[in-house]
C-alpha positions as CSV (number, residue, x, y, z in Angstrom):
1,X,0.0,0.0,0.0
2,X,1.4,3.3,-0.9
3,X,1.0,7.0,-0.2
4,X,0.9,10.5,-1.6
5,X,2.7,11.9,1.4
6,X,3.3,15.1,-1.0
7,X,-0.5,15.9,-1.4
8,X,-1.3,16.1,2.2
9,X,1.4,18.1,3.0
10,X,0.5,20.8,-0.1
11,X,-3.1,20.3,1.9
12,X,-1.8,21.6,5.1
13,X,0.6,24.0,3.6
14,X,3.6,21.7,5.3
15,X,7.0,20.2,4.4
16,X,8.3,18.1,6.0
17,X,12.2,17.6,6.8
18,X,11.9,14.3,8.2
19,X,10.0,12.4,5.5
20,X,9.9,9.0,7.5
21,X,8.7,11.0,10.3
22,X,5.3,11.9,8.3
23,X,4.8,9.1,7.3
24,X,5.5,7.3,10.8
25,X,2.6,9.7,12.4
26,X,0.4,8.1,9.2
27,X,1.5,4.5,9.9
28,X,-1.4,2.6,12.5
29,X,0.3,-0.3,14.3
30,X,-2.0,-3.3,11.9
31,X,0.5,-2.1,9.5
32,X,4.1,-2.0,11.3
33,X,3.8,-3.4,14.8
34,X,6.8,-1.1,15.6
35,X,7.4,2.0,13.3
36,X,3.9,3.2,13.8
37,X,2.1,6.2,15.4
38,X,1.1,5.4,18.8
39,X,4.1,7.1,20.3
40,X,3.8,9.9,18.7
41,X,0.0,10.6,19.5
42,X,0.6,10.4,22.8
43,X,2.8,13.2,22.7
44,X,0.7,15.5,20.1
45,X,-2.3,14.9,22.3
46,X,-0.3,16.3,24.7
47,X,0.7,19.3,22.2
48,X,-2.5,19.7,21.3
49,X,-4.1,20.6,24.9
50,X,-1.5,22.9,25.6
51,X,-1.9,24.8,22.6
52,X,-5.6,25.1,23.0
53,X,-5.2,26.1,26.3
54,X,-3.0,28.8,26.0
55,X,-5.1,30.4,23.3
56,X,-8.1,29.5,25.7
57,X,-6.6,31.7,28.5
58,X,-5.2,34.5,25.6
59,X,-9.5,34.9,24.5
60,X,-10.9,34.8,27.7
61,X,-8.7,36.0,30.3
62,X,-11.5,36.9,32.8
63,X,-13.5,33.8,32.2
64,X,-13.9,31.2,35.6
65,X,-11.8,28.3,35.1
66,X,-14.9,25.7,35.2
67,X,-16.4,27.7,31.7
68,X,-12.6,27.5,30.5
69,X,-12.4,24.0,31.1
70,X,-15.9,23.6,29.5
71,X,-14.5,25.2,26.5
72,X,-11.5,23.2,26.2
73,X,-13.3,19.9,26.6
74,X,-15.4,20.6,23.7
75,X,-12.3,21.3,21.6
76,X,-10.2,19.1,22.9
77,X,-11.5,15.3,22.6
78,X,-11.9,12.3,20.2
79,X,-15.2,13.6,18.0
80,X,-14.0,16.9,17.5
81,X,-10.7,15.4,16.4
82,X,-12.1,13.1,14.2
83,X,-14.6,16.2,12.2
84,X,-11.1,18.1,11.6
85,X,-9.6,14.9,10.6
86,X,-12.7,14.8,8.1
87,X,-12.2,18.1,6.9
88,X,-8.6,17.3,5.9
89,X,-9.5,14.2,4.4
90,X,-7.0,12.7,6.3
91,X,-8.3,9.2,6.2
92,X,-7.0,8.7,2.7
93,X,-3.4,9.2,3.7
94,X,-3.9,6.3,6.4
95,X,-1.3,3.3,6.2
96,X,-3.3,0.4,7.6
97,X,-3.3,-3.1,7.4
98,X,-4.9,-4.2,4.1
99,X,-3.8,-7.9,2.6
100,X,-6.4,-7.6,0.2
101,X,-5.9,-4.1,-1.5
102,X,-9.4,-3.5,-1.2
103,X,-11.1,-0.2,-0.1
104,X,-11.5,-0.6,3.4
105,X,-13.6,1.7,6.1
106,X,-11.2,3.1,8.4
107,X,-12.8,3.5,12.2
108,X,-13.2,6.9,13.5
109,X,-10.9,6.4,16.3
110,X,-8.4,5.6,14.0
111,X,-8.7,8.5,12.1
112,X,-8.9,11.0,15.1
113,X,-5.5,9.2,16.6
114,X,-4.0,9.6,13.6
115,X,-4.5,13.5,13.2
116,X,-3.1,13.7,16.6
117,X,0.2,11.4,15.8
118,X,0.6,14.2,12.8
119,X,0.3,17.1,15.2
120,X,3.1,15.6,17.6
121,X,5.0,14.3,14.3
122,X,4.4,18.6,13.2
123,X,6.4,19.9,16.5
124,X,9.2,17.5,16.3
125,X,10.1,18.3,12.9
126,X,9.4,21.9,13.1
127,X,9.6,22.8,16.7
128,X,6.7,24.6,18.9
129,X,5.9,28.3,17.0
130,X,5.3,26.4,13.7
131,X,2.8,23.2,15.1
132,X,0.8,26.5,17.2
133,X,0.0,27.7,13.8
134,X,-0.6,24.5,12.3
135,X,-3.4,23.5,15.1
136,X,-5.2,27.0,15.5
137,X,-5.0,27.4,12.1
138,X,-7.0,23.3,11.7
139,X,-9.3,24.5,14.8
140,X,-9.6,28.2,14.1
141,X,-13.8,27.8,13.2
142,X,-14.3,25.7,16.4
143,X,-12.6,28.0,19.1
144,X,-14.4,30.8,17.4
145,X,-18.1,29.2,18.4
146,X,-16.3,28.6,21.6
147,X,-17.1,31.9,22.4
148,X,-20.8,30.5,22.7
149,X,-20.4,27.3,25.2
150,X,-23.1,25.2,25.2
151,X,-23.8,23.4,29.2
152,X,-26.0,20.3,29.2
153,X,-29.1,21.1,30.7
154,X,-28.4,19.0,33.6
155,X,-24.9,20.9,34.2
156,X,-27.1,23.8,34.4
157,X,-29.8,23.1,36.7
158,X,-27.3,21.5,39.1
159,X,-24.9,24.7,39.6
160,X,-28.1,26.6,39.8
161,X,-29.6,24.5,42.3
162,X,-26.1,24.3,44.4
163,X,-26.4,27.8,44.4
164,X,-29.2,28.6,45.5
165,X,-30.4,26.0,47.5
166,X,-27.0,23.8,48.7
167,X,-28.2,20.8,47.1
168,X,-28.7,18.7,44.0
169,X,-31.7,18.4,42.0
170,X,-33.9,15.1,42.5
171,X,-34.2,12.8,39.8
172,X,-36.8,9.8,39.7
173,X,-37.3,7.1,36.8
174,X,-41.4,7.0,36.6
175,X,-41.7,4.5,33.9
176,X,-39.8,2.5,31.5
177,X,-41.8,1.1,28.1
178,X,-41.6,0.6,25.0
179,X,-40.0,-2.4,23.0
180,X,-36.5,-3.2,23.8
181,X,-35.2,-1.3,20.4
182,X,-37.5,1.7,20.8
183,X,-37.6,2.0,24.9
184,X,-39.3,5.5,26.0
185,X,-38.1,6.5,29.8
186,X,-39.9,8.8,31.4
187,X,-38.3,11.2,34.4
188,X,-38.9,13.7,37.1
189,X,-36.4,16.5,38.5
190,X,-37.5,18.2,41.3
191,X,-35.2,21.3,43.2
192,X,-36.1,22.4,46.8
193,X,-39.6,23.3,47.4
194,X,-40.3,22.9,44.1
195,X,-42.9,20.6,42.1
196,X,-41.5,17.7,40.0
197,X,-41.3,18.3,36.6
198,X,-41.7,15.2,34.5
199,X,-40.3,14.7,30.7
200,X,-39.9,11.9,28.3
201,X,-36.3,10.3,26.4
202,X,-35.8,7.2,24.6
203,X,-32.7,6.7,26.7
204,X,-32.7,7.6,30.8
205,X,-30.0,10.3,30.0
206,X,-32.3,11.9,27.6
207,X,-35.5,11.8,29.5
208,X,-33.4,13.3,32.8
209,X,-31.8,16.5,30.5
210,X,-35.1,16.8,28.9
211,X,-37.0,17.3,32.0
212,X,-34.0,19.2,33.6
213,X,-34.2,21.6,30.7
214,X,-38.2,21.8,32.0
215,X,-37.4,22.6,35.3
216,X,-34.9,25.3,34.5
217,X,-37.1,27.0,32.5
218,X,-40.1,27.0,34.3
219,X,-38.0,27.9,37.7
220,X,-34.6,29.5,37.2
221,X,-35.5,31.3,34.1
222,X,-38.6,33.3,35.4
């Protein structure tokens, strides 16, 4: 199986002065058990949080830590990862095991470790300035609607009910029906001296931020 090494790196504006070195942070491990990536996405997950976290703290440099670390989870993780891998079409530059030269589905995970492997393989061949342009310039669109950060709905009630009242909501599972493939859960939250407020999910987590979102609106909001 071979690769256009060249074409991703006119894609990210990059050239590389270790050549084995890109194409190691390509390489998944069902293709060389030992020259492969794992290494070195383990160190650009590291490069990658510190990056985003410094420019974090450079946007927002009266924001509480908890919204900060809010913010940096939902840049920072697996999924989002994986939609900038997308972007890049980085998948197609994946070496992976293949006996039968056939077009194969790479899994996401995959594809997400793999951009990360390319951001550590980006700051040892071109040091720390050059792989903090390369990343904010990847996740520039994404910690621009960070300015916006979206809390779960049972994040929100909770904080609001710690301070105001000292405790945590109170959730109660009412009913679960349904067929086993199409199950339909239905919850109440209640907060201190307050009526329960009941809401429906086909899973237990969405019944319980669907009637938390209830009970903030109808209580905190008014």
């Amino acid at each position: 199986m071979k690769i256009s090494t060249s074409n991703l790196e006119k894609k990210l504006n990059l050239e590389f002065n270790d050549q084995k070195l890109f194409l190691r942070s390509l390489t998944h491990k069902s293709y060389d058990s030992i020259k492969n990536n794992e290494k070195i996405e383990f160190l650009g997950d590291r490069v990658l949080g510190l990056i985003i976290a410094k420019k974090l703290l450079e946007i927002y440099p009266s924001e509480k830590e908890g919204i900060l670390d809010k913010k940096f989870a939902s840049l920072v993780n697996k999924k989002k990862c994986l939609e900038i891998a997308k972007h890049i079409q980085l998948e197609k530059y994946i070496l992976i095991f293949n006996p039968k030269n056939k077009k194969v589905k790479i899994e996401d995970k995959v594809v997400a470790d793999c951009l990360e492997a390319l951001i550590g393989a980006v700051y040892l061949d071109k040091g720390l300035n050059i792989v903090e342009k390369f990343i904010l310039n990847l996740w520039k669109d994404h910690i621009n609607a960070s300015i916006i950060t979206q809390i779960d709905a049972k994040t929100n009630l909770q904080e609001h009910s710690l301070k105001l009242f000292k405790i945590l909501p109170i959730y109660k599972l009412i009913s679960n029906t349904g067929p086993r493939h199409k199950p339909l859960f239905k919850v109440s939250v209640k907060l201190k001296n307050t009526k329960f407020f009941t809401a429906l999910g086909n899973s237990k987590k969405d019944a319980e931020q669907n009637a938390a979102t209830l009970c903030f609106n109808n209580i905190i909001k008014k």
